[in-house]
C-alpha positions in Angstrom: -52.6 -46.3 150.2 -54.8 -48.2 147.6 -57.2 -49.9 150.2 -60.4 -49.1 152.2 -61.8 -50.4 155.3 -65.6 -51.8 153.6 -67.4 -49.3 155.8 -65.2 -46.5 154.8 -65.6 -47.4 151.2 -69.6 -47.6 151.5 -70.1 -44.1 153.2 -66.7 -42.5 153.9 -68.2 -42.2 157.3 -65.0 -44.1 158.9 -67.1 -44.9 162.3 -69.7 -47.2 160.4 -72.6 -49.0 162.2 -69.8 -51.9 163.0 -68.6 -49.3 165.8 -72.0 -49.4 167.7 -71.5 -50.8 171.3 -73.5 -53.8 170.5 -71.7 -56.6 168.9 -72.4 -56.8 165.1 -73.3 -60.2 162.9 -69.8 -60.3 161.8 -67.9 -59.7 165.4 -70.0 -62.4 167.0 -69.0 -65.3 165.4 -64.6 -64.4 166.6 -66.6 -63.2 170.2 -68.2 -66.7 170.4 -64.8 -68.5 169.4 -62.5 -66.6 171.9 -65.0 -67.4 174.4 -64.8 -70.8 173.8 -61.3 -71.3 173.7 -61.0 -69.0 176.9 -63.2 -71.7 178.6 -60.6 -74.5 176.9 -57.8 -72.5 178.5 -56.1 -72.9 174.5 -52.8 -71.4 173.6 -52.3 -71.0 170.1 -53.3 -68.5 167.1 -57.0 -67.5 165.8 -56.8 -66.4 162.4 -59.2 -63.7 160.8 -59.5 -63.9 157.1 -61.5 -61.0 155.8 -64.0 -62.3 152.6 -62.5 -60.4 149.3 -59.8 -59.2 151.0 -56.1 -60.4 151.5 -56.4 -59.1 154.7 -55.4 -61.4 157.5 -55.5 -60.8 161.3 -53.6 -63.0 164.0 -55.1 -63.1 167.8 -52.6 -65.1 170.1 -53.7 -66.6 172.8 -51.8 -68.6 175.9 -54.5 -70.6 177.7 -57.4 -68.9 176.8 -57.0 -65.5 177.3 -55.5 -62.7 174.2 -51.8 -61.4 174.8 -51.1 -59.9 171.3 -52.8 -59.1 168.0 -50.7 -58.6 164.7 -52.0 -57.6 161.5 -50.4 -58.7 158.2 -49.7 -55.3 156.6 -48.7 -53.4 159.8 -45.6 -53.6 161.6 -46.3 -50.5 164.1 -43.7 -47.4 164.9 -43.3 -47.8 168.1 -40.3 -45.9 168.0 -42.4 -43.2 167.0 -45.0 -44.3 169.2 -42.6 -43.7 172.4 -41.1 -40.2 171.2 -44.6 -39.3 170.6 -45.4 -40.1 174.4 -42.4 -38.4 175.3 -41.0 -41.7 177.0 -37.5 -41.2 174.7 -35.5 -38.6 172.9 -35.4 -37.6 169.2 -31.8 -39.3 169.4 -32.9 -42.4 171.4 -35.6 -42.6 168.6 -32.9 -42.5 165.9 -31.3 -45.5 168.1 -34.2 -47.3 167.5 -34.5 -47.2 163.7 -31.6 -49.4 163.1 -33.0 -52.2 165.6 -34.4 -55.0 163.5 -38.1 -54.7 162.5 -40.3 -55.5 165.2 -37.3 -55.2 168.1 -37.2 -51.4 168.5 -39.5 -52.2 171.6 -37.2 -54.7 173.2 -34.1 -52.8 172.8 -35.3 -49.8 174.7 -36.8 -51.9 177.5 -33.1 -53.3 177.1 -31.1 -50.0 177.5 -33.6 -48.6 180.6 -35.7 -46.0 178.0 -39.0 -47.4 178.9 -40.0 -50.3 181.1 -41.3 -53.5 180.6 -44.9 -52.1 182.2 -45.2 -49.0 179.5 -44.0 -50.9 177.0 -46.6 -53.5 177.6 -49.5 -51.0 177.9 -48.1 -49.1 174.5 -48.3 -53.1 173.2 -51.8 -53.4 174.1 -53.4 -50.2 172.3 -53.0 -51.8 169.3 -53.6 -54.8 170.4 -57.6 -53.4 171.3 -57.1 -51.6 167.8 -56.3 -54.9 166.3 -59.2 -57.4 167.8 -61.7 -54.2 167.6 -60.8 -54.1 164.0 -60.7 -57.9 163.3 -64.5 -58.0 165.2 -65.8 -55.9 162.9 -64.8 -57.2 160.0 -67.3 -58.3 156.9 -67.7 -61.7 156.1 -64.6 -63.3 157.9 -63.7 -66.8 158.1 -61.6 -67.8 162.1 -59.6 -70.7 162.3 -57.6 -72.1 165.3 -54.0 -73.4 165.0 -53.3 -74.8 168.0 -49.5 -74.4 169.6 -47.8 -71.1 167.7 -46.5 -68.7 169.9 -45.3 -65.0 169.4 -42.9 -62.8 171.4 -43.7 -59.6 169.2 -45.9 -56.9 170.5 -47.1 -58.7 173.4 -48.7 -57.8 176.8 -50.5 -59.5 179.8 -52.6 -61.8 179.0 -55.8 -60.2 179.0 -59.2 -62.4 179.8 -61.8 -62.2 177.0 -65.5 -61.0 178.5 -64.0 -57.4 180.5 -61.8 -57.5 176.8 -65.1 -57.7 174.7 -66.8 -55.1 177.1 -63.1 -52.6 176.7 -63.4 -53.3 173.1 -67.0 -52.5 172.7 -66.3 -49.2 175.1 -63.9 -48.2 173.0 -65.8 -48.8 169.9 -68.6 -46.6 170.9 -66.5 -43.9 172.7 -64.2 -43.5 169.4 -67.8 -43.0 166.9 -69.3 -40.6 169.6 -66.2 -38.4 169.5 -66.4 -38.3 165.9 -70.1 -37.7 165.3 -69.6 -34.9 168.0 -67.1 -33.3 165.6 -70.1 -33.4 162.7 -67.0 -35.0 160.4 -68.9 -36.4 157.8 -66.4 -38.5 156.2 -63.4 -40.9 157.2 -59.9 -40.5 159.2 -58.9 -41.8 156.5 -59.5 -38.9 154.1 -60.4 -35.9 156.4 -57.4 -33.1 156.6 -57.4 -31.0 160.4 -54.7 -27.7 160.1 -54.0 -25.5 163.3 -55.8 -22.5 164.2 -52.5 -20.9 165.9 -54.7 -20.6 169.4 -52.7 -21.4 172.5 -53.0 -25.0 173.6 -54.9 -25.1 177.3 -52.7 -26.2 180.0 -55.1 -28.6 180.6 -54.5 -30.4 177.6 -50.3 -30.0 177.4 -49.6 -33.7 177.7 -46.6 -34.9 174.6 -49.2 -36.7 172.5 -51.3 -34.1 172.3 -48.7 -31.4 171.5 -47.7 -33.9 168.6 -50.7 -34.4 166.7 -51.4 -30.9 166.6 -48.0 -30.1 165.1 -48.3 -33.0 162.9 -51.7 -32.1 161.6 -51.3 -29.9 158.5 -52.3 -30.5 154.9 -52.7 -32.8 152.9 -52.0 -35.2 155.9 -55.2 -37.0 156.6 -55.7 -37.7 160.8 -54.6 -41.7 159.5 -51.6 -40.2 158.1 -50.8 -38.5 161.0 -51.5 -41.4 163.8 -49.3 -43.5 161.6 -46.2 -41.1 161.7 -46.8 -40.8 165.1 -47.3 -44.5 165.8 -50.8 -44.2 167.0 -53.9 -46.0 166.6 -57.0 -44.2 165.1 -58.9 -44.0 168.2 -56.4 -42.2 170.0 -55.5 -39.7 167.1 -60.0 -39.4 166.9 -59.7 -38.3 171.0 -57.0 -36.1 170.7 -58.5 -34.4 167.7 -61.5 -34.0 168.9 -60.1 -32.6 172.4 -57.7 -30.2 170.0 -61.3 -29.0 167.7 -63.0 -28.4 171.3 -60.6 -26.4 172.6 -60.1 -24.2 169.8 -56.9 -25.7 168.5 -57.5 -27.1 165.3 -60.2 -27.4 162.7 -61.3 -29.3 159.8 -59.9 -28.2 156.4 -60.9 -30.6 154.3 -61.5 -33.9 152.8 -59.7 -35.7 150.3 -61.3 -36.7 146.9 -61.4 -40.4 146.4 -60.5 -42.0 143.0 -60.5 -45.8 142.1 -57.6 -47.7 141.8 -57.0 -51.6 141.2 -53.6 -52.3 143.0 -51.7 -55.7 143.2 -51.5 -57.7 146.2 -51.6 -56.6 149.8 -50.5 -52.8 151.2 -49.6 -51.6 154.0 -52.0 -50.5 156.9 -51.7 -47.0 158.4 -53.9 -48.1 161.8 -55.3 -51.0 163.1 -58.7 -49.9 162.5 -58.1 -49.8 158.7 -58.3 -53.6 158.7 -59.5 -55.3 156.5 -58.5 -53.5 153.4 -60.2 -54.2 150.2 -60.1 -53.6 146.7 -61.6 -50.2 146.6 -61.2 -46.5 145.9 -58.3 -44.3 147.4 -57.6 -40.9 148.1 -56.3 -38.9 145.4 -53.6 -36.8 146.8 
């Protein structure tokens, strides 16, 4: 990666003030436009353009209310995502890589792997990655296209205010956790390796089991949720549930070196959006 989230890039502290539970400058002009068009029952596309970025988020909404949430840069493993969750098999997962991008989804609801219900509710953490991400970006400029659909990553239409309160939840619950780990730096550049203690039956639950296994060095806890196909605030919960109980620890934190890429990369989370020109990890 050759991008950083602005906050990440100011303090390396990858849950920046943005993440409070009250809305910030930025995330109140997209809240005042969803609410709006919720009221206008619209169907159509909001646009997030993130200033000195190429960074570019898409909020879909049919009349009014927020069924999906794609970010250019990120085409999510939900493949991964579902093995991860143990909802499918190492060889059902290899099934799925050959699907076309963004069908992997729709071809295991097709074959009986998961239902149309999981798959929905696997659709819509990153869809509350996505808008949480696209709230709190610097600067942004929201436009409304009226008309364009998408059938890609969607879920039940979702109405905005409990959205904005889920979002803002979330927000909050996912910079608590960290600052309770006394991480002083970013997801994004932060190494976690196993301690080889027993994990607590409590906690024996597939994604849980696979973030532990998956967390050795140099992989950062981004690297890892993107392998896995999950969104930085679940990979922040599980860590901090795996440092609690004994499980893992910190090992250490990247260096970061400045680089001057061309055009747009590729997101690891959600919650990387936007990317901007900035400094790196050196790896």
């Amino acid at each position: 990666m050759a991008w950083l989230k602005r906050d990440d890039a100011a303090e390396d502290s990858g849950m920046g003030a943005t993440s409070a539970a009250a809305p910030s400058e930025e995330s109140a002009g997209l809240d005042t436009d969803l609410a709006r068009l919720e009221r206008q029952r619209a169907t159509g596309v909001v646009t997030v353009t993130a200033k000195d970025s190429d960074s570019i988020a898409r909020i879909y909404l049919f009349q009014g209310r927020v069924y999906a949430a794609h970010l250019d840069g990120l085409e999510p493993l939900i493949a991964e995502r579902m093995l991860s969750g143990g909802r499918i098999t190492p060889a059902q997962r290899d099934a799925l890589r050959l699907q076309p991008e963004g069908q992997a989804g729709a071809y295991a609801e097709s074959q009986g792997w998961i239902s149309v219900d999981d798959l929905a509710l696997l659709h819509q953490e990153y869809l509350l990655a996505s808008v949480g991400a696209a709230r709190d970006a610097s600067e942004a400029t929201v436009t409304f296209e009226p008309g364009p659909t998408t059938g890609r990553m969607c879920t039940l239409p979702l109405d905005w205010e409990p959205l904005e309160r889920t979002l803002s939840m979330r927000s909050s619950r996912m910079a608590e956790t960290w600052t309770d780990l006394r991480v002083w730096a970013s997801p994004r550049t932060v190494t976690f390796v196993a301690t080889g203690a027993e994990i607590p039956d409590t906690l024996r639950i597939p994604e849980f089991s696979a973030v532990v296994s998956a967390l050795t060095e140099p992989r950062t806890l981004d690297d890892v949720a993107h392998a896995l196909g999950l969104t930085r605030a679940e990979a922040v919960h599980i860590a901090g549930a795996a440092v609690r109980a004994g499980v893992v620890r910190v090992a250490k934190t990247l260096q970061l070196a400045e680089v001057f890429p061309d055009g747009v990369e590729l997101f690891l989370v959600p919650e990387q959006f936007p990317l901007t020109r900035s400094t790196a990890p050196v790896r």
